[in-house]
C-alpha positions as CSV (number, residue, x, y, z in Angstrom):
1,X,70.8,-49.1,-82.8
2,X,69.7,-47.2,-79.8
3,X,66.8,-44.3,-79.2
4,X,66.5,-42.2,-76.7
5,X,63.0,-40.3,-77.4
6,X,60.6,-38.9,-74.6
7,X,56.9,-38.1,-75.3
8,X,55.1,-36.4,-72.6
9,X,51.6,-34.8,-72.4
10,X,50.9,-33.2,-69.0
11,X,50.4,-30.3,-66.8
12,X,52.8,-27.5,-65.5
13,X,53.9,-28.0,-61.7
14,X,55.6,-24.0,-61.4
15,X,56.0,-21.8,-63.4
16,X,59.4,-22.0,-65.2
17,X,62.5,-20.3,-64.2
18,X,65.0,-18.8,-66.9
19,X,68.6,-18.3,-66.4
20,X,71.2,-17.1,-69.0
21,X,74.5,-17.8,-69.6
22,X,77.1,-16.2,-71.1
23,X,76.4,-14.9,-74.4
24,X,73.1,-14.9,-73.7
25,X,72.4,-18.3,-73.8
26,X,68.7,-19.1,-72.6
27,X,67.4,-22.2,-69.8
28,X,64.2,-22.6,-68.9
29,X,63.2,-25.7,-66.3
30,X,59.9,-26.5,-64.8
31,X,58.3,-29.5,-63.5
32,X,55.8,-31.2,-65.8
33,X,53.5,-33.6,-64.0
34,X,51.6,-36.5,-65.8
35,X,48.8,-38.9,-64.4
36,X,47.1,-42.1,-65.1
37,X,43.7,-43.2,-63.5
38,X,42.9,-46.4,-63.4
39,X,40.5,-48.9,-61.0
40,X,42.0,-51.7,-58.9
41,X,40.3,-54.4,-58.5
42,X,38.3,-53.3,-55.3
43,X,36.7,-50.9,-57.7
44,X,38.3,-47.9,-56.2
45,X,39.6,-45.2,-58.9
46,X,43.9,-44.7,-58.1
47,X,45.6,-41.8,-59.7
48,X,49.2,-42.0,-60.4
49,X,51.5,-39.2,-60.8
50,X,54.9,-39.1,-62.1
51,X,57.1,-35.8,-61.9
52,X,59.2,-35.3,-65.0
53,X,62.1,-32.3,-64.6
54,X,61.8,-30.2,-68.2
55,X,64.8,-28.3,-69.6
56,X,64.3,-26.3,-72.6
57,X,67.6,-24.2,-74.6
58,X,67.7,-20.8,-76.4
59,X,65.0,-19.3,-78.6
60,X,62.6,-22.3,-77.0
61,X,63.0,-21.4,-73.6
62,X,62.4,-18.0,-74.3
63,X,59.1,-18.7,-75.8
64,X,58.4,-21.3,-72.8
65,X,59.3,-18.6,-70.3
66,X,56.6,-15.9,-71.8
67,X,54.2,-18.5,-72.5
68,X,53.9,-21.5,-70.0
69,X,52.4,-20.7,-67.1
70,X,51.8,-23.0,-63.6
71,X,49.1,-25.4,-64.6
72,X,49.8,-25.0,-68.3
73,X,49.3,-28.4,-70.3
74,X,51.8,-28.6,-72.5
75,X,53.2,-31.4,-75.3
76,X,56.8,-32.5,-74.6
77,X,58.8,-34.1,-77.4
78,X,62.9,-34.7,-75.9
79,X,65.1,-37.2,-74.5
80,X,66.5,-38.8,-71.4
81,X,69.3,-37.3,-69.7
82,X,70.8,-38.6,-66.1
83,X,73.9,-36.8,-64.2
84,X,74.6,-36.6,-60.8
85,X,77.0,-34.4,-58.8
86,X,78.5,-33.7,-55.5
87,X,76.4,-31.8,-53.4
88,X,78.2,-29.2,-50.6
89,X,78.3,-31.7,-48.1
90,X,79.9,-34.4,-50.3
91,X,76.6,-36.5,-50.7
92,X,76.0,-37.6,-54.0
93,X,72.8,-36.6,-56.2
94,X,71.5,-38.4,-59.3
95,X,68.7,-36.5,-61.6
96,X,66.9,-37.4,-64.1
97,X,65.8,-34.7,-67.0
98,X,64.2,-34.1,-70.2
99,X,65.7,-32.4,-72.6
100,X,63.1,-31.3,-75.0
101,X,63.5,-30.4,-78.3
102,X,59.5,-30.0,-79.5
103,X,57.4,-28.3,-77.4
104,X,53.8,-27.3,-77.5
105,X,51.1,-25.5,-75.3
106,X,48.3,-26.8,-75.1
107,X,45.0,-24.9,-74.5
108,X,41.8,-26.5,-73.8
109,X,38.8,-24.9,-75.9
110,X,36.0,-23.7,-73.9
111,X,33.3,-25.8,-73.4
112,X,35.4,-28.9,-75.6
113,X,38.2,-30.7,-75.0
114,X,39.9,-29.9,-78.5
115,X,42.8,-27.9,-78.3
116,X,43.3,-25.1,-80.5
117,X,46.5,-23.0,-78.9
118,X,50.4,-23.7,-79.9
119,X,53.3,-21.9,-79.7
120,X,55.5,-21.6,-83.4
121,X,59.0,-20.9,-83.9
122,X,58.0,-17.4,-85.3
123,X,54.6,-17.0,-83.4
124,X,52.8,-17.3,-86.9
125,X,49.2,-17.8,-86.8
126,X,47.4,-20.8,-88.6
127,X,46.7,-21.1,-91.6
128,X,43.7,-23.5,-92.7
129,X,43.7,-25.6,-90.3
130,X,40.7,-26.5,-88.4
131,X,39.4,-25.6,-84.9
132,X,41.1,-28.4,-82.7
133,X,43.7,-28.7,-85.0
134,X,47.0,-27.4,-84.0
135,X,48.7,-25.3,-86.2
136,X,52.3,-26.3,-85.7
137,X,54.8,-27.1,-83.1
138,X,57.5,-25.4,-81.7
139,X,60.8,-27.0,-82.1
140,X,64.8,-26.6,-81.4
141,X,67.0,-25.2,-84.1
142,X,70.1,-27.1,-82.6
143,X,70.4,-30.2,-81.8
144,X,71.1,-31.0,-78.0
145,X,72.2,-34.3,-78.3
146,X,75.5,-33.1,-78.1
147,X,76.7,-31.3,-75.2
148,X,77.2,-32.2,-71.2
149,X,74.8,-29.9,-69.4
150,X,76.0,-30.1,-65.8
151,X,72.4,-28.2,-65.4
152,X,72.9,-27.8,-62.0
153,X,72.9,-24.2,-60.1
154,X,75.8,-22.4,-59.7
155,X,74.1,-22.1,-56.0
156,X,74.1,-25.6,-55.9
157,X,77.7,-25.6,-57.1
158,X,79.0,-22.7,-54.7
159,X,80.1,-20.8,-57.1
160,X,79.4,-17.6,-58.9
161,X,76.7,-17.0,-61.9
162,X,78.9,-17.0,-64.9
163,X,79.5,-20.9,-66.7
164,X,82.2,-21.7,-68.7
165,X,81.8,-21.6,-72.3
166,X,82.8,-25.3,-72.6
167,X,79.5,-26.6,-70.3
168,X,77.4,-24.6,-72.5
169,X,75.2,-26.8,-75.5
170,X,76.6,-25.4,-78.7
């Protein structure tokens, strides 16, 4: 038995940048950047940042795209996924993305750190749940697990902006 599950609470690097494909298939990626803080033993406080690369599909990109803004924290819930390609001058490139599934925004209360603001699949609003208690999490209709998402851009590629159907996730 294997899993391949990704967790990730952190902040927004840029704001995202949505593409569709044909039939108006929806990609959304940004940056998500998380840190630990910790003291060494000099006594000196050393932050740590790691830069994860976020891909979100469909319906969830869309909300991501209206939503998540630069410096937006936001709750990650995906997997793993490495490719690499040729790059124009034959070099070749290895990334490393997350392909999330769950998503949600999280907005710091003011004046606490509880965080009160998510985003649902049909934008509902809570109902009876507490302040600092979020009121539901966004999450994928399709499973992603199965496609090959080349991900790259068609710039990248040097080719037009149209992708054929059989690189697409569904």
């Amino acid at each position: 038995m294997s899993v391949n599950k990704v967790i990730l609470v952190g902040n927004v690097g840029k704001d995202p940048v949505i593409r569709y494909f044909d039939k108006g298939v929806a990609k959304v990626n940004f940056p998500l950047a998380t840190s630990e803080t910790y003291t060494n033993q000099q006594g000196e406080t050393i932050t740590s940042t790691e830069w994860h690369n976020i891909v979100l599909w469909r319906a969830l990109a869309e909300v991501a795209e209206k939503t998540v803004r630069k410096g937006s924290q936001v709750y990650i819930v995906g997997k793993i996924k490495t490719r690499s390609y040729v790059d124009k001058d034959g070099v070749n490139k290895y990334i490393t993305e997350i392909l999330a599934d769950t998503f949600l925004l999280l907005e710091k209360k003011q004046g606490t750190t509880q965080y009160t603001k998510n985003v649902s699949e049909q934008d509902k609003t809570s109902s009876g749940s507490t302040a600092g208690e979020p009121s539901g999490v966004y999450e994928s209709g399709k499973d992603t697990a199965d496609f090959d998402d080349s991900g790259i851009d068609n710039a990248q590629k040097g080719t037009g902006d149209s992708q054929n159907e059989d690189d697409l996730p569904f």
